[in-house]
KOLKE-522717 format. One line per field, with one value per residue: residue in three letters; x, y, z of N, C-alpha, C in turn; residue number from 1. Coordinates in pm, whole numbers, plus 50000, padded with zeros to 5 digits. Atoms other than C-alpha are relative to their C-alpha. Example, Ala and Ser with C-alpha at 12.3 -4.5 7.8 and 13.67 -1.06 7.14 Angstrom:
REM residues 2
res = Ala;Ser
n.x = 50089;49918
n.y = 49881;49881
n.z = 50000;49994
ca.x = 51230;51367
ca.y = 49550;49894
ca.z = 50780;50714
c.x = 50090;49923
c.y = 50120;50109
c.z = 50000;50073
n = 1;2
//
This chain:
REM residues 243
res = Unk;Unk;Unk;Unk;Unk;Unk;Unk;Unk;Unk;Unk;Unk;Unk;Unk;Unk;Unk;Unk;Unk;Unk;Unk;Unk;Unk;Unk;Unk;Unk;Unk;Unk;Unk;Unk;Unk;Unk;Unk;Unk;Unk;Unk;Unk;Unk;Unk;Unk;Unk;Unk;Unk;Unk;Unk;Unk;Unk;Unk;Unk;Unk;Unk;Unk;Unk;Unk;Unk;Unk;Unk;Unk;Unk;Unk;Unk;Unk;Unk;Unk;Unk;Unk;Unk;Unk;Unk;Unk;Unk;Unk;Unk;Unk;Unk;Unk;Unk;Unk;Unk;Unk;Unk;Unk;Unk;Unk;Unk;Unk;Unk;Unk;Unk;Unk;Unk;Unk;Unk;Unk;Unk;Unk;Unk;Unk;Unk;Unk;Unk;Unk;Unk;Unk;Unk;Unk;Unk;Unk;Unk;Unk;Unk;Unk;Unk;Unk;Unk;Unk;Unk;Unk;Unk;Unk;Unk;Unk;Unk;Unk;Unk;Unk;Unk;Unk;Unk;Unk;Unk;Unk;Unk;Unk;Unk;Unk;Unk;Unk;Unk;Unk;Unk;Unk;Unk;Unk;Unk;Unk;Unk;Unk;Unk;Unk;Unk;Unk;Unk;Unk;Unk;Unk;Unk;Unk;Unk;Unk;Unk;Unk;Unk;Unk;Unk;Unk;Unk;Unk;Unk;Unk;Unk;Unk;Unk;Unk;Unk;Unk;Unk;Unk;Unk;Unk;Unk;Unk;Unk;Unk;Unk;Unk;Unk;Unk;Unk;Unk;Unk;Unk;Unk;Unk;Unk;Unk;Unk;Unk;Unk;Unk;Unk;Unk;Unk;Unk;Unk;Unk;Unk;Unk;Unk;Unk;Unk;Unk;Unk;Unk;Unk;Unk;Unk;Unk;Unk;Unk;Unk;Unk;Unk;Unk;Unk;Unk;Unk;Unk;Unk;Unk;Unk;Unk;Unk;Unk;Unk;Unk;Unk;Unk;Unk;Unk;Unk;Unk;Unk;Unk;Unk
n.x = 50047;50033;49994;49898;49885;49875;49998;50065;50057;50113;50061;50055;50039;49967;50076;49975;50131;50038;50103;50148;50027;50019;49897;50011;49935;50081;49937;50050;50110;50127;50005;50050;50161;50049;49953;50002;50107;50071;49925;50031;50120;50048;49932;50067;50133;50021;49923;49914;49893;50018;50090;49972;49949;50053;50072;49921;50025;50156;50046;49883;50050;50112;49930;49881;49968;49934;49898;50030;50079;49955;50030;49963;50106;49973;50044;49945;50086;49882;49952;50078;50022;50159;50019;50112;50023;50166;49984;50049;49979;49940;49816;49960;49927;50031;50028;49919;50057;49918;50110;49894;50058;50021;50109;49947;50007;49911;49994;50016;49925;50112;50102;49977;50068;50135;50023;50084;49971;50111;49997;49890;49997;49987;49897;49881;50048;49877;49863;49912;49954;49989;49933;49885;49916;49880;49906;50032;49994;49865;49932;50064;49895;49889;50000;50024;49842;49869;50025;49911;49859;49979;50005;49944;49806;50006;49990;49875;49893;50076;49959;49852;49886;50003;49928;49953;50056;50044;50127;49984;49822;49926;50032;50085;50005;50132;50083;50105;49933;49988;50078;50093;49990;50147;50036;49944;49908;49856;50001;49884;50016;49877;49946;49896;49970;49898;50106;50009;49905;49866;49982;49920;50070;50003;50115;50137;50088;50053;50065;50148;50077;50052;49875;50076;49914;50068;50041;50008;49849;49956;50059;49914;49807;49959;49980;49903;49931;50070;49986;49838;49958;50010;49902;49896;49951;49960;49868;49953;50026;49849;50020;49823;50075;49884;49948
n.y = 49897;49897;49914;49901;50034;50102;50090;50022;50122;50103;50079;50093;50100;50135;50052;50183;49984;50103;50057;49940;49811;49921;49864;49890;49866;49852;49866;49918;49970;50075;50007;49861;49999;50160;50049;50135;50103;50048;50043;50137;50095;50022;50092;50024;49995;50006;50097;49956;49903;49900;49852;49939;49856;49986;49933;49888;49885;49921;49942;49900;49903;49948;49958;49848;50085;49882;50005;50118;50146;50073;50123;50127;50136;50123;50059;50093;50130;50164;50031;50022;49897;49967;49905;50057;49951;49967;49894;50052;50144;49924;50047;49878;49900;49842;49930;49901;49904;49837;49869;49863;49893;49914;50065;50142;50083;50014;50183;50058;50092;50046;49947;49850;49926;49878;49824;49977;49914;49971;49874;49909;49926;50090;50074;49877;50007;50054;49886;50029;50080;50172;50070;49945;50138;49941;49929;49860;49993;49957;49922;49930;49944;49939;49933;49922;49994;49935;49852;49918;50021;49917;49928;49995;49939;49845;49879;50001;49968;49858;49893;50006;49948;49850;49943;49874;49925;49807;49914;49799;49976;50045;50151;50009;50193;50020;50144;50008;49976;49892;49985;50131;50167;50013;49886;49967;49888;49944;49850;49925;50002;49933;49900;49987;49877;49983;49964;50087;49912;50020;50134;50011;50084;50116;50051;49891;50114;50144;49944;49987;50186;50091;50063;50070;50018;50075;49990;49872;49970;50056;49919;49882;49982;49922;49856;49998;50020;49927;49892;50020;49983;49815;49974;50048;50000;49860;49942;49974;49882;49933;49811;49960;49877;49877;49886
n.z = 49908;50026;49898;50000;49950;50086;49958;49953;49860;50053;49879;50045;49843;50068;49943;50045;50042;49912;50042;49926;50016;50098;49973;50131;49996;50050;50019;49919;50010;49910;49805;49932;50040;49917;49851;50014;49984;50064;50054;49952;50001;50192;50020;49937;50051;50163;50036;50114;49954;50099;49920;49855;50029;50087;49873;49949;50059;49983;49861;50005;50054;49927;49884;50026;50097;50012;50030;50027;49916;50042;49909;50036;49919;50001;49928;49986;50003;49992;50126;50112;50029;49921;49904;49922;49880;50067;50133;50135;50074;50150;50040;50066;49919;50014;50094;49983;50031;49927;50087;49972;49909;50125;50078;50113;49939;50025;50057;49950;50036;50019;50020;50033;49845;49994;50108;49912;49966;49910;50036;49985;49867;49872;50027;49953;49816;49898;49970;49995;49893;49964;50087;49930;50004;49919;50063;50006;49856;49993;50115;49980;49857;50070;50057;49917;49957;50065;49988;49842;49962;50065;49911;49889;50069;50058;49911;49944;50053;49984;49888;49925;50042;50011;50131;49954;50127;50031;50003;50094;50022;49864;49964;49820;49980;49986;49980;50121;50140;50102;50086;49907;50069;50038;49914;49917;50022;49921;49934;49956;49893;49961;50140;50032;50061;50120;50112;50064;50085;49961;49986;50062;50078;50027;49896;50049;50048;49921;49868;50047;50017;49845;49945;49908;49924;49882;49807;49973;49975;50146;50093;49955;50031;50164;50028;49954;50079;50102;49997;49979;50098;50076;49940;50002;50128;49944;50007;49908;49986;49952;49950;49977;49977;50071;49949
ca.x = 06533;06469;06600;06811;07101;07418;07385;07067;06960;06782;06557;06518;06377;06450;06147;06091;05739;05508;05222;04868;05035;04981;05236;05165;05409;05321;05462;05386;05103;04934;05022;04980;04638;04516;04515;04693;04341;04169;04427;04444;04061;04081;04347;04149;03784;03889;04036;04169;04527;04407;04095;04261;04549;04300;04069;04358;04423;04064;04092;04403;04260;03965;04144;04329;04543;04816;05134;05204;05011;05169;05046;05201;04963;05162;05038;05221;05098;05225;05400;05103;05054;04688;04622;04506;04462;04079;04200;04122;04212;04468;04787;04826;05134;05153;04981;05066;04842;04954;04806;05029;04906;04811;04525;04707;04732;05026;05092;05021;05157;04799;04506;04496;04415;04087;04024;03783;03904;03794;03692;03973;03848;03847;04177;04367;04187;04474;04782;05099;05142;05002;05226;05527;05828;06156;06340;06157;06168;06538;06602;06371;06582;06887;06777;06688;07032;07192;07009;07088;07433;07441;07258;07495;07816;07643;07556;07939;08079;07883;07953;08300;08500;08624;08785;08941;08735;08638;08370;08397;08803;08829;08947;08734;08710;08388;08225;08109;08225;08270;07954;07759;07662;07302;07115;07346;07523;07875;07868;08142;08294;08597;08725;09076;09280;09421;09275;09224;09443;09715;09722;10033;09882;09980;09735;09483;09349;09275;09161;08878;08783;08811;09102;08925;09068;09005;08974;08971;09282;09410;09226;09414;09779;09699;09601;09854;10097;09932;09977;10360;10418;10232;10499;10769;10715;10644;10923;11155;11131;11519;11499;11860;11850;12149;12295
ca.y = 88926;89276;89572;89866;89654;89511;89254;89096;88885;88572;88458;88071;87759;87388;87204;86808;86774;86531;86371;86550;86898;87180;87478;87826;88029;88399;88746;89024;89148;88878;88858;89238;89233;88903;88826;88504;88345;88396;88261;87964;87902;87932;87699;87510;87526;87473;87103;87192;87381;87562;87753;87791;88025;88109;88247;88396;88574;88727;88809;88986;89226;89288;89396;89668;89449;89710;89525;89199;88884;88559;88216;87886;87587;87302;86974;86686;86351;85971;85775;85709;86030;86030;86280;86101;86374;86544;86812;86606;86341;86478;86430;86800;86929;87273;87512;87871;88194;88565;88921;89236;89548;89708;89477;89258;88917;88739;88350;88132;87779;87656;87885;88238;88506;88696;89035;89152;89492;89672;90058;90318;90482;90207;90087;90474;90435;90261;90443;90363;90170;89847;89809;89952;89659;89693;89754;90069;90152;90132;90331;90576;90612;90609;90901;91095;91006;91153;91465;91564;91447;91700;91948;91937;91982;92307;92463;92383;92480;92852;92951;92769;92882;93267;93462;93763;94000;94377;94611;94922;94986;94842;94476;94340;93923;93754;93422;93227;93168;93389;93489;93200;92853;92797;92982;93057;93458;93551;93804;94033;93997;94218;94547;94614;94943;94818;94957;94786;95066;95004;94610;94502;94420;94060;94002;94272;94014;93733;93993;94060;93704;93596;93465;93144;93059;92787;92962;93381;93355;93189;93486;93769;93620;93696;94009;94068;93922;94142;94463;94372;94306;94688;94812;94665;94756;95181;95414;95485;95892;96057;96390;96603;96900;97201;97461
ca.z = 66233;66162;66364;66442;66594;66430;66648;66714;67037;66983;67284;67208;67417;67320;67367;67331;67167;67296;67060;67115;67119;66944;66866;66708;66609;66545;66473;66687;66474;66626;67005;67030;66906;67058;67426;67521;67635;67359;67125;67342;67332;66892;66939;67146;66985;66599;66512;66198;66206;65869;66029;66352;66150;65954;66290;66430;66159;66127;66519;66480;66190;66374;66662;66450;66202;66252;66176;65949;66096;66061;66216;66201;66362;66429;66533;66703;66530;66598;66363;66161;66098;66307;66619;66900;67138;67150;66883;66576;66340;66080;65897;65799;66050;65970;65826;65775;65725;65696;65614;65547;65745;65394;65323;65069;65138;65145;64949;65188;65259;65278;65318;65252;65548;65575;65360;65613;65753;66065;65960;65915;66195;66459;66280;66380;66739;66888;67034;66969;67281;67182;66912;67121;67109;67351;67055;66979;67300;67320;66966;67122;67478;67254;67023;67351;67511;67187;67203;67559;67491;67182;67400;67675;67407;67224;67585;67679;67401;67391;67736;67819;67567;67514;67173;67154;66930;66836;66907;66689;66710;67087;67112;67407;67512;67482;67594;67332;66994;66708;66520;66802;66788;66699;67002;67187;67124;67239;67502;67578;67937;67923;67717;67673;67623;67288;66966;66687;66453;66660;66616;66409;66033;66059;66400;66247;66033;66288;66571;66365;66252;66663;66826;67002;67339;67599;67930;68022;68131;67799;67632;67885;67825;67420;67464;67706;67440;67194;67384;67444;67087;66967;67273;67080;66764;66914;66765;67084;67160;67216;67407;67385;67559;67406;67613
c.x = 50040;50037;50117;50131;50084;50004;49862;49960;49902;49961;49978;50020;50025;49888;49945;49827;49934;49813;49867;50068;50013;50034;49917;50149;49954;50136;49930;49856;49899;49933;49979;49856;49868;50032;50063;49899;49907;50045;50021;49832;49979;50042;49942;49830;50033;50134;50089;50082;49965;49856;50053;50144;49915;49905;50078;50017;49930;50008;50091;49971;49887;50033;50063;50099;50117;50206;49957;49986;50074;49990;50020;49963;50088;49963;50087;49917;50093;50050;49918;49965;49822;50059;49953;49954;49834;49990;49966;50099;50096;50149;50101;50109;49997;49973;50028;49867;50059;49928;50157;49839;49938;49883;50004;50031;50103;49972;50019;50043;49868;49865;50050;49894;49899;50050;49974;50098;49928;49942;50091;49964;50001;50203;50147;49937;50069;50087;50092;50065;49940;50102;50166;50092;50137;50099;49983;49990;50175;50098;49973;50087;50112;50012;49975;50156;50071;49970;50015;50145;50100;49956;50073;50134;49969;50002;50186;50093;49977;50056;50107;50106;49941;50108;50000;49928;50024;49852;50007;50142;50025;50020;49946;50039;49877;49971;49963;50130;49985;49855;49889;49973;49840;49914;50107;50098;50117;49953;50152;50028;50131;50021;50158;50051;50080;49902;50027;50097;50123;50071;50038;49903;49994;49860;49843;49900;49904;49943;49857;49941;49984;50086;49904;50100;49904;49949;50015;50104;50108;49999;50117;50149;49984;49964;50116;50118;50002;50064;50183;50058;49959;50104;50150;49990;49972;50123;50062;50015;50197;49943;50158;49920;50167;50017;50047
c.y = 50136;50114;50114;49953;49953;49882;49947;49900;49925;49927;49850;49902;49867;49936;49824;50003;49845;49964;50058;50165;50063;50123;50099;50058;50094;50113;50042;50086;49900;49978;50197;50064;49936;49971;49846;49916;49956;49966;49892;49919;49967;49867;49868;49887;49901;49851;50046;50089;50120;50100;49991;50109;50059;50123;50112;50120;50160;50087;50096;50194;50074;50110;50122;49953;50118;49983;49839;49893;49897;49899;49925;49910;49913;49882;49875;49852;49874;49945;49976;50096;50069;50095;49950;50066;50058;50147;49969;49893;50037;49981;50084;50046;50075;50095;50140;50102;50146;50112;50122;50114;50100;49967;49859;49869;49942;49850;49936;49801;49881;50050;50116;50109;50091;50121;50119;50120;50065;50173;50071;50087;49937;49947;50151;49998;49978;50092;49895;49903;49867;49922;50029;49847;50073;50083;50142;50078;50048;50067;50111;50070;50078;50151;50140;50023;50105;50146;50065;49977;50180;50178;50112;50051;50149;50071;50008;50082;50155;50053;49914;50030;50188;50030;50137;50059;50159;50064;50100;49928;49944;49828;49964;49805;50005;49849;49985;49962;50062;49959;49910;49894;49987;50134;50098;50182;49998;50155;50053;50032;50098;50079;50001;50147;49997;50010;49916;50052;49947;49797;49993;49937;49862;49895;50102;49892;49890;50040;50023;49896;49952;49929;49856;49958;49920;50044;50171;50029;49979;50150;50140;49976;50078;50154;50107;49988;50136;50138;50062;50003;50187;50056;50025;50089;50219;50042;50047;50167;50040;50131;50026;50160;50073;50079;50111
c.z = 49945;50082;49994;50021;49938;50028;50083;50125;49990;50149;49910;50138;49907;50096;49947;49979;50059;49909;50112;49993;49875;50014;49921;50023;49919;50014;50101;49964;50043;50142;50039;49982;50053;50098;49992;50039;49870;49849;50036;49983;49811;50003;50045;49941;49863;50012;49883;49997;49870;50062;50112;49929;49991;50136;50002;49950;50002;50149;49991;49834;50050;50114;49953;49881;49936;49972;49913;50102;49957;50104;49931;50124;49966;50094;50027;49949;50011;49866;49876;49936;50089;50145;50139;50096;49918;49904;49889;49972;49854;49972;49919;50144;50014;49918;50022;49952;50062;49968;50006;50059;49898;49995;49923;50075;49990;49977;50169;49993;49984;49992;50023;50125;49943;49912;50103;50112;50059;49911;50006;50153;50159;49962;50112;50164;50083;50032;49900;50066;49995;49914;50009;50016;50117;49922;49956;50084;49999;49889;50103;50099;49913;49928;50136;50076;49957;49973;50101;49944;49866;50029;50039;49925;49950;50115;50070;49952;49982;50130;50086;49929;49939;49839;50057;49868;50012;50072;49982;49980;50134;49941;50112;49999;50029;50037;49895;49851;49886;49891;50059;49936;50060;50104;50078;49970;50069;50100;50052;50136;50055;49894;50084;49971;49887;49919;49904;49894;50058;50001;49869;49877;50005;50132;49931;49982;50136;50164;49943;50010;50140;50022;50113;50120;50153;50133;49991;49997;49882;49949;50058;49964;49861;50029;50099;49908;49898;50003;50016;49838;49941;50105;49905;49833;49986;49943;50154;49999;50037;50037;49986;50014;49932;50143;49940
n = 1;2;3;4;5;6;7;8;9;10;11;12;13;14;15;16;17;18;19;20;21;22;23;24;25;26;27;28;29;30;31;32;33;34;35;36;37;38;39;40;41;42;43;44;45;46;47;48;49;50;51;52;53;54;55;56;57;58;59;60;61;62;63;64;65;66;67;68;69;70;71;72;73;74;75;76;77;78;79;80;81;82;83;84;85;86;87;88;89;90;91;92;93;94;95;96;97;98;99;100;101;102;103;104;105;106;107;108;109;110;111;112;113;114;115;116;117;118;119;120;121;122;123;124;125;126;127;128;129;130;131;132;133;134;135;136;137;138;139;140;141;142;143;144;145;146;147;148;149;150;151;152;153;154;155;156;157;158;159;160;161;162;163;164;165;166;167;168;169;170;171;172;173;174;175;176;177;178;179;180;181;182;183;184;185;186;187;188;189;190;191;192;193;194;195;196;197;198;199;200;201;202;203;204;205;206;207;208;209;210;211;212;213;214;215;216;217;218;219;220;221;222;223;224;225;226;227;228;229;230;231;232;233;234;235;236;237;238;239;240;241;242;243
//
């Protein structure tokens, strides 16, 4: 089996066969092409398990012939190898016919599938939706999931976190992150009365580049901090008065 999953899920049935019947198994380019009635009446109509792939086949290209085809006719016969139900008289079990969706035909375990192609323009006629499977279906959800989910983190991360930046010589605080994240711009939600001259060389640097900071309040302690450290590092003024 074939599919996006690491771990695939196998529907299966255990079935006790019973002289006179007659199994197909098929791919999906066959059952999505081919109703189950009139897949039952080929099966049905044609004794021989080699033209009844062999039909199917044909019906299934006709129809659109839009993924690989693959029919396996099996017939229950008694120990003698004879058929006694009103299907025929034969001591062929199963036969096998396939087509790829290209054209080409694929080796066969007994007869080789039709050529016989509808027109390119009846062939693109179909949607999408007959050849729609769960599993494509559930990539499909998935890839939608992971784009809201990636979404939902860029609009979060744009307008819930704040940095401490510049504008000219003021430091101000802005929503957003430094320089923005894809659409989204930083906007500026607060100025400050500290200049950017007056910010100790060792913060200079990293006031420019964008101080990032989880919450507003985060953002006000640093510059708070900020304006306490330029305070500190102020020469102290002496007045002396003489007489």
């Amino acid at each position: 089996a074939l599919g996006i999953d690491g771990q695939v899920l196998v529907d299966s049935w255990e079935i006790t066969p019973v002289v006179g019947d007659r199994y197909l198994l098929c791919s999906d380019g066959l059952f999505n092409e081919v109703d189950d009635s009139r897949i039952a009446a080929v099966l049905r109509r044609l004794a021989d398990p080699t033209e009844a792939a062999r039909e199917l086949v044909r019906l299934a290209n006709e129809a659109g012939g839009r993924d690989n085809i693959t029919c396996v006719v099996v017939d229950v016969l008694d120990d003698t190898g004879r058929d006694p139900s009103p299907i025929g008289d034969s001591r062929i079990t199963s036969h096998l016919a396939g087509s790829e969706p290209d054209g080409g035909i694929r080796p066969t375990a007994t007869a080789p599938a039709s050529t016989e192609r509808p027109p390119v323009a009846d062939r693109l006629r179909s949607s999408l939706g007959s050849t729609m499977t769960w599993r494509v279906g559930l990539f499909i959800g998935s890839m939608v999931v992971l784009a809201l989910f990636v979404l939902g983190f860029v609009w979060w991360t744009g307008n819930r976190t704040y940095y401490v930046g510049t504008d000219g010589e003021q430091v101000v605080i802005y929503r957003g992150r430094p320089g923005g994240l894809l659409w989204i711009e930083p906007e500026q939600v607060e100025s400050t009365d500290v200049r950017l001259d007056e910010v100790p060389g060792a913060r200079r640097t990293e006031v420019t580049d964008g101080v990032q900071e989880p919450s507003l309040s985060a953002a006000r302690t640093y510059v708070r901090n900020l304006r306490e450290q330029i305070d500190q590092t102020r020469p102290s003024t002496t007045t002396t008065t003489t007489g």
